[in-house]
MDAnalysis code that builds the backbone (N, CA, C; Angstrom):
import MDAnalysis as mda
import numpy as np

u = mda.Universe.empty(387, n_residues=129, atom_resindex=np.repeat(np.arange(129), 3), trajectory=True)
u.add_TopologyAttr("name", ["N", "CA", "C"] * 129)
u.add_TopologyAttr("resid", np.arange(1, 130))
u.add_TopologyAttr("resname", ["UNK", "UNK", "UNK", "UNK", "UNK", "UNK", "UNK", "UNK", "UNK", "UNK", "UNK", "UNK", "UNK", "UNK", "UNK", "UNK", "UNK", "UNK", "UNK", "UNK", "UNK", "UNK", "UNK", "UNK", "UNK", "UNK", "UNK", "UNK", "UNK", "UNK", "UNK", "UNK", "UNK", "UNK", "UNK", "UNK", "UNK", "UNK", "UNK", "UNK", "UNK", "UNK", "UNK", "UNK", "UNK", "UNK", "UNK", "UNK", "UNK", "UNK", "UNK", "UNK", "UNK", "UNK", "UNK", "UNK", "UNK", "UNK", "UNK", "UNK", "UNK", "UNK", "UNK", "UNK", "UNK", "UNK", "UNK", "UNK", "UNK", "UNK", "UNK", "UNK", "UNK", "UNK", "UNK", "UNK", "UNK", "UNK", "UNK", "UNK", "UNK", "UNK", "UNK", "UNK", "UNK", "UNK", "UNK", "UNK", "UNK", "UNK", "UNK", "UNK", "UNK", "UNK", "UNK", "UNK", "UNK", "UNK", "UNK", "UNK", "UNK", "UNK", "UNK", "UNK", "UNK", "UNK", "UNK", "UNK", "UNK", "UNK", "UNK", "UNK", "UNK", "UNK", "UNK", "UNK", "UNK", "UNK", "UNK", "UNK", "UNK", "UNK", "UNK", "UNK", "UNK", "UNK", "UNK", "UNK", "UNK"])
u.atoms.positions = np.array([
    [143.606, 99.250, 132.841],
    [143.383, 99.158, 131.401],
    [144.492, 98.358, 130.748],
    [145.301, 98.544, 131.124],
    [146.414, 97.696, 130.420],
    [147.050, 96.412, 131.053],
    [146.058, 95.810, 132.095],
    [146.269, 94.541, 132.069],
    [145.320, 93.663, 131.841],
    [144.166, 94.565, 130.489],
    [143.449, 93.590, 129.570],
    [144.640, 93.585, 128.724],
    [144.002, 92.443, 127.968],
    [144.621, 91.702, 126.461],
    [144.565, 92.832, 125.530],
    [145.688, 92.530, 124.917],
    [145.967, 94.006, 123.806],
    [144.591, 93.734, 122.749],
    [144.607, 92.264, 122.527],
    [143.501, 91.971, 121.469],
    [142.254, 92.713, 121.354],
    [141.701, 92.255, 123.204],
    [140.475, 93.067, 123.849],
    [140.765, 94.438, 123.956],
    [141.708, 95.042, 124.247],
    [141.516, 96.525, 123.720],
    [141.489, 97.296, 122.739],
    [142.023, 96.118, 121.959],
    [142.106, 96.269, 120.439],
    [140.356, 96.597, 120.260],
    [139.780, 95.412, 120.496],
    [138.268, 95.297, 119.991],
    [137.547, 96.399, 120.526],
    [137.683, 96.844, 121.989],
    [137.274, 98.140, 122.140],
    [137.036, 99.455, 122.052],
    [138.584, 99.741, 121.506],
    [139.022, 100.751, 120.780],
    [138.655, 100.924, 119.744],
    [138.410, 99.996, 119.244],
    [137.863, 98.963, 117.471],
    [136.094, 99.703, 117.691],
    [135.656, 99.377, 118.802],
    [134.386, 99.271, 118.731],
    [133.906, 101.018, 118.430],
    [134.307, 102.002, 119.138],
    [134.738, 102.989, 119.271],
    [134.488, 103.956, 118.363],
    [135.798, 103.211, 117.224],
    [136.367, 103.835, 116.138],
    [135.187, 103.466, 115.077],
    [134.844, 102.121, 114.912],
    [133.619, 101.872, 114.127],
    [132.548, 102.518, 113.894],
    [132.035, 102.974, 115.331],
    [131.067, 103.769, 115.541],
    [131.371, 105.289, 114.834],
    [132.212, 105.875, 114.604],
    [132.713, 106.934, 114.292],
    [132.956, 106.695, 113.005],
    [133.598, 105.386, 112.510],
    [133.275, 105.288, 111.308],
    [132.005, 105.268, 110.779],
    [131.037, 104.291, 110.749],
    [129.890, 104.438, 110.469],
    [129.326, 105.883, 110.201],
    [129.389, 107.034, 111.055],
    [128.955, 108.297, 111.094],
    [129.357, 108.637, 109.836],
    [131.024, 108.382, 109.806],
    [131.563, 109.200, 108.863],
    [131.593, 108.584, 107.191],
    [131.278, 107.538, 106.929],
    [130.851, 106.939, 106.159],
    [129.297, 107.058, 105.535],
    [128.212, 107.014, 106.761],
    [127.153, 107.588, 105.921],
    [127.546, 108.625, 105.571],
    [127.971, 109.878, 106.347],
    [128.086, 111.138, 105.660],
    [128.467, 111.273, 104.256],
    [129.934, 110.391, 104.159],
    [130.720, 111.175, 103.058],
    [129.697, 110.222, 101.838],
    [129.038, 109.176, 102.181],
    [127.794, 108.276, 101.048],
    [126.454, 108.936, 100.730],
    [126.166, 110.361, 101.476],
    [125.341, 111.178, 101.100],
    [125.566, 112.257, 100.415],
    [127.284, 112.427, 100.322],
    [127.648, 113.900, 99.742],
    [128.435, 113.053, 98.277],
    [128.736, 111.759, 98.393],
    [129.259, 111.353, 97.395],
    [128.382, 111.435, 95.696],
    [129.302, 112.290, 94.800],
    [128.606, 112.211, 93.644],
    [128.630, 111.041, 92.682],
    [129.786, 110.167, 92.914],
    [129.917, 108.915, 91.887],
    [128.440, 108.140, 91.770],
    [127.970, 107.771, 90.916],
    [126.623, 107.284, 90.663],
    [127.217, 105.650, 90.966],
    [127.782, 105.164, 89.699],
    [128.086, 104.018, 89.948],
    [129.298, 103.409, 90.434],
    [128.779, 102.578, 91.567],
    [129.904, 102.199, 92.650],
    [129.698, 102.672, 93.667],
    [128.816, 103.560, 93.829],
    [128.962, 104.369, 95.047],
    [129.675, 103.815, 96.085],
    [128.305, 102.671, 97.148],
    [129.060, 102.210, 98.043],
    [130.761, 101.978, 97.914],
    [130.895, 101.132, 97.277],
    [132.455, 101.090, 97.171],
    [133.372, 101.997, 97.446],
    [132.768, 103.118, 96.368],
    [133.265, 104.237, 96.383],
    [133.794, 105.119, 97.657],
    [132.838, 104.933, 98.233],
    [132.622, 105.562, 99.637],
    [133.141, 104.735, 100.973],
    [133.026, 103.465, 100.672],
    [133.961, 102.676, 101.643],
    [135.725, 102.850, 101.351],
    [136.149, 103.478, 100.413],
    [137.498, 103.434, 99.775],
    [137.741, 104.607, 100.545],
    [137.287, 105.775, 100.742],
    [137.577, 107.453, 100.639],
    [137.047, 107.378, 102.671],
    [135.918, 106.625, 103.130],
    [136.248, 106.865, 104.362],
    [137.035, 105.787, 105.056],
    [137.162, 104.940, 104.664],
    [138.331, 103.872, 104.991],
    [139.998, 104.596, 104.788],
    [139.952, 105.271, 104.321],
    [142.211, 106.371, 104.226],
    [141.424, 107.014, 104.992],
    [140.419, 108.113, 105.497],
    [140.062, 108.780, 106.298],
    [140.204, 107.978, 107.529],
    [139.312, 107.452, 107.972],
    [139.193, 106.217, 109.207],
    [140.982, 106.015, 109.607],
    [142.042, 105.835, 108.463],
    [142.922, 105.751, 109.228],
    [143.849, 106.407, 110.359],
    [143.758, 107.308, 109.959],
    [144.103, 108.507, 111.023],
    [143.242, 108.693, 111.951],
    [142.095, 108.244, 112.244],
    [141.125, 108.172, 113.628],
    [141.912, 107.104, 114.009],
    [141.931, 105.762, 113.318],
    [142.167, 105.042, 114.123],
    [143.263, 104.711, 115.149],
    [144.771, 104.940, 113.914],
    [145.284, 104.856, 114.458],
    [145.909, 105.609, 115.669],
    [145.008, 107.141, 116.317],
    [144.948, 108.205, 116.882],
    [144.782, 107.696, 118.517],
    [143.641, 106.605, 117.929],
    [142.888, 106.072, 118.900],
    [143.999, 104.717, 119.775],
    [144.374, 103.687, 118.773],
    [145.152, 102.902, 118.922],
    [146.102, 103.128, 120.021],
    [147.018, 104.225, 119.531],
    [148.118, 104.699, 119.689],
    [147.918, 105.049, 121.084],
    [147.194, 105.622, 121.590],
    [146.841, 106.379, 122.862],
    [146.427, 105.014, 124.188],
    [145.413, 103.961, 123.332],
    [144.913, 102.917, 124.139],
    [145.159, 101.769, 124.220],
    [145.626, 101.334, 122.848],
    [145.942, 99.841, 122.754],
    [147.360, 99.737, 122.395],
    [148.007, 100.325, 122.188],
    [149.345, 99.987, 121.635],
    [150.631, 101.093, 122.275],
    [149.940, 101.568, 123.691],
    [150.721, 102.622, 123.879],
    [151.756, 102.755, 124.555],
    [152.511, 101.502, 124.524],
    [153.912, 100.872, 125.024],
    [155.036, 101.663, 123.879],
    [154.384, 101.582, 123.032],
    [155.063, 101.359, 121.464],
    [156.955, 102.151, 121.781],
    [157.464, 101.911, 121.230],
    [158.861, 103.400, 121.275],
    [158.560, 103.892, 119.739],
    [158.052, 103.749, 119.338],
    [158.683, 104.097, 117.378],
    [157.237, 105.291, 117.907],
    [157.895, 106.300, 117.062],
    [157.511, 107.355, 116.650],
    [155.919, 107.662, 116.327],
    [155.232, 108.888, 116.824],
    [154.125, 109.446, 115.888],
    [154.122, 108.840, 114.511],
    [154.925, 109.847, 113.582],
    [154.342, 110.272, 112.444],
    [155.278, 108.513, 112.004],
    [156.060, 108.044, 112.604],
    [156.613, 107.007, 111.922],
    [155.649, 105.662, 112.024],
    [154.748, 105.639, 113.035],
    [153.961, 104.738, 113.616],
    [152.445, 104.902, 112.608],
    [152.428, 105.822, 112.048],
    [150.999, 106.990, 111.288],
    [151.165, 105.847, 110.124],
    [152.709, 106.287, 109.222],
    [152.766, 106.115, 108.118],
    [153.326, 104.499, 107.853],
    [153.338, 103.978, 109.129],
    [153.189, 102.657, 109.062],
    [152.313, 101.759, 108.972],
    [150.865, 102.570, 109.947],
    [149.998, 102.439, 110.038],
    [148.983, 102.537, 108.584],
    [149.729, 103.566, 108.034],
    [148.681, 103.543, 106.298],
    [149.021, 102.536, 105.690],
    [150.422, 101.822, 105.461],
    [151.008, 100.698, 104.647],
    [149.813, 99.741, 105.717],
    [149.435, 99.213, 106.613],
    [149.418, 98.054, 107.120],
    [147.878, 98.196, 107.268],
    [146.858, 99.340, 107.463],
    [145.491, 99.427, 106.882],
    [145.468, 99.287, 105.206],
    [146.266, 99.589, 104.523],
    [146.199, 99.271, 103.106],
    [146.052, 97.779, 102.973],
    [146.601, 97.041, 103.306],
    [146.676, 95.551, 103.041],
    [145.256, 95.564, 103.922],
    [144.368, 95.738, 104.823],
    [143.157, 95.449, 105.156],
    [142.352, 96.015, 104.124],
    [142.767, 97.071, 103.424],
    [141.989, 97.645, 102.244],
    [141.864, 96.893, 100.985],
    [142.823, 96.405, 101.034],
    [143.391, 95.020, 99.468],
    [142.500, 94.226, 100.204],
    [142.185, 93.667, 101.539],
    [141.336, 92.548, 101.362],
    [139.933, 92.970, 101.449],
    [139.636, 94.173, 102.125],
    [138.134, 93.995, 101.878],
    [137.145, 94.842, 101.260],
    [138.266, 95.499, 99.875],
    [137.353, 96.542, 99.270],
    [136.751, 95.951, 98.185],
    [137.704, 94.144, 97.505],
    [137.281, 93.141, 96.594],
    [135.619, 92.641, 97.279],
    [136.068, 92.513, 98.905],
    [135.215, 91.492, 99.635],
    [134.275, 92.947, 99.215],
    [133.843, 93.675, 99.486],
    [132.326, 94.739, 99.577],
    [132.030, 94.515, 98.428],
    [132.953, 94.845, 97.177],
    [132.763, 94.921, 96.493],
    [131.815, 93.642, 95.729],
    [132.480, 92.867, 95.856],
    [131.695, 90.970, 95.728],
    [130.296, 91.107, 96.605],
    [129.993, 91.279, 98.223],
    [128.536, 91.360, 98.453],
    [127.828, 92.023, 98.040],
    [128.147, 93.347, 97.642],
    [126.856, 94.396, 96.990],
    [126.767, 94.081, 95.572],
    [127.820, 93.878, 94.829],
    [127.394, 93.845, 93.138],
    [127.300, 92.559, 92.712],
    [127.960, 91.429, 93.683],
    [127.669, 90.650, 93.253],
    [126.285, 89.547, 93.774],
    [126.329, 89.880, 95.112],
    [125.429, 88.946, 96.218],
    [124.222, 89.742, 96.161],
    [124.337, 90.539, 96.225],
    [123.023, 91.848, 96.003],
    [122.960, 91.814, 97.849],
    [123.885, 91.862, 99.139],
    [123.612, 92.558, 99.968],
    [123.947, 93.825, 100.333],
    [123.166, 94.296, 101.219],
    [122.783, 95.858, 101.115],
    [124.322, 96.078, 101.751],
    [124.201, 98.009, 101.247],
    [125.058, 98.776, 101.925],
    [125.497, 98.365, 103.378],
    [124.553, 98.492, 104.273],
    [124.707, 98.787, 105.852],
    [125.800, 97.358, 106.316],
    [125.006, 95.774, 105.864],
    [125.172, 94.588, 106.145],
    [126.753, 94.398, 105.459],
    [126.979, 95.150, 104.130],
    [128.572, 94.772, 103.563],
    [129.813, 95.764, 104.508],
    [129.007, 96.950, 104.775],
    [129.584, 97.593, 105.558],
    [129.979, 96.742, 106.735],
    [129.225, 96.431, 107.460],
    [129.643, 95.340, 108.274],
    [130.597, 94.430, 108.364],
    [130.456, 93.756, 107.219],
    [131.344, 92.749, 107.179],
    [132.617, 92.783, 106.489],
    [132.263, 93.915, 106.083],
    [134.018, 94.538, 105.842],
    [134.792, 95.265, 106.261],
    [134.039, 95.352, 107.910],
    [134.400, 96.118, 108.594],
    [135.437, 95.008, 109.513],
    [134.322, 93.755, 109.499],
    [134.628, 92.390, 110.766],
    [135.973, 91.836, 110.166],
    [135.804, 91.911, 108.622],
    [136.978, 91.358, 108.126],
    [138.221, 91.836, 108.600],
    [138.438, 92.937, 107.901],
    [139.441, 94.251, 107.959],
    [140.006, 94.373, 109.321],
    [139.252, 94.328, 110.260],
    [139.415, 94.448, 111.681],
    [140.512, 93.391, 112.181],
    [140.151, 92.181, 111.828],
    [141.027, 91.242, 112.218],
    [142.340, 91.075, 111.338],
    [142.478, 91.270, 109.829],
    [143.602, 91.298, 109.710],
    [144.292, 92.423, 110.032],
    [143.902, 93.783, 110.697],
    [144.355, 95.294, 110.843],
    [144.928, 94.889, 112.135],
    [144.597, 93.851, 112.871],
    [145.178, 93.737, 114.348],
    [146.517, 93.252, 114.237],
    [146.744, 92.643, 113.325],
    [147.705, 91.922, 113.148],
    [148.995, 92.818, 112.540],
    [148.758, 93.110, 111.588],
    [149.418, 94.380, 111.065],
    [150.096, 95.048, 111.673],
    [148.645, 95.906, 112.214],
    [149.237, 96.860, 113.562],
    [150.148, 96.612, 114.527],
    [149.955, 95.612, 115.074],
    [150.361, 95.172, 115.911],
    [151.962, 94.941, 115.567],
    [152.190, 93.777, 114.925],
    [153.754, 94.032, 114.463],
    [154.540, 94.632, 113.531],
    [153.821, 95.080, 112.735],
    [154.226, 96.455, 111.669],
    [153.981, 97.268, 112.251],
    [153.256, 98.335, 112.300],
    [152.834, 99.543, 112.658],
    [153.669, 99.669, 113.656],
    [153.349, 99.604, 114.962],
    [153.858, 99.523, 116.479],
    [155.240, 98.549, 116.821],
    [155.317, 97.514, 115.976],
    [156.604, 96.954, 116.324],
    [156.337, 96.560, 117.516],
    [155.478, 95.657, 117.977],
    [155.210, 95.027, 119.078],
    [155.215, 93.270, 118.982],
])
């Protein structure tokens, strides 16, 4: 396992975590009461959720050289998913209210976005790699 590319385990781990996102995202978009905004809404609240899966996941598979700390690697990890959050809660926000594409498809692609600048992040913020 670890003499794939951190990238490719990245994406795997990625793939993984998505899937688990998705779950947890419809959920919390069926219990969500905000009328307007929803989606958004709901991509904001399971996206800080999602971070602590992910980086759970990360930590264990793709980045697990690291020396820096759990909880120091966690709360590095929230600063450096935040900046994936600054870029793609504008971006959802722009396909559904403004493009008129659906939930599932913005979900998507703000998932594809996020993903790639979160590697980066992670990678030398978070983990210090």
């Amino acid at each position: 396992w670890t003499k794939i590319h951190p990238f490719t385990r990245f994406a795997i781990v990625g793939i993984l975590g998505v899937v688990i996102s998705w779950f947890v995202y419809n959920l919390i978009l069926l219990i969500n009461p905000v009328e307007e905004y929803r989606a958004t809404s709901t991509w904001v609240v399971a996206y800080i959720l999602g971070v602590m899966q992910q980086h759970a996941l990360h930590r264990a598979f793709t980045f697990e050289e690291t020396k820096i700390s759990y909880f120091s690697s966690l709360s590095r990890s929230y600063i450096a998913y935040l900046l994936g959050l600054i870029i793609s809660t504008p971006l959802n926000f722009f396909l559904i209210e403004s493009i008129g594409i659906g939930i599932q498809a913005s979900w998507a692609i703000s998932i594809i976005v996020s993903t790639i600048a979160n590697y980066f992040f992670l990678k030398k913020f978070a983990f210090q790699l």
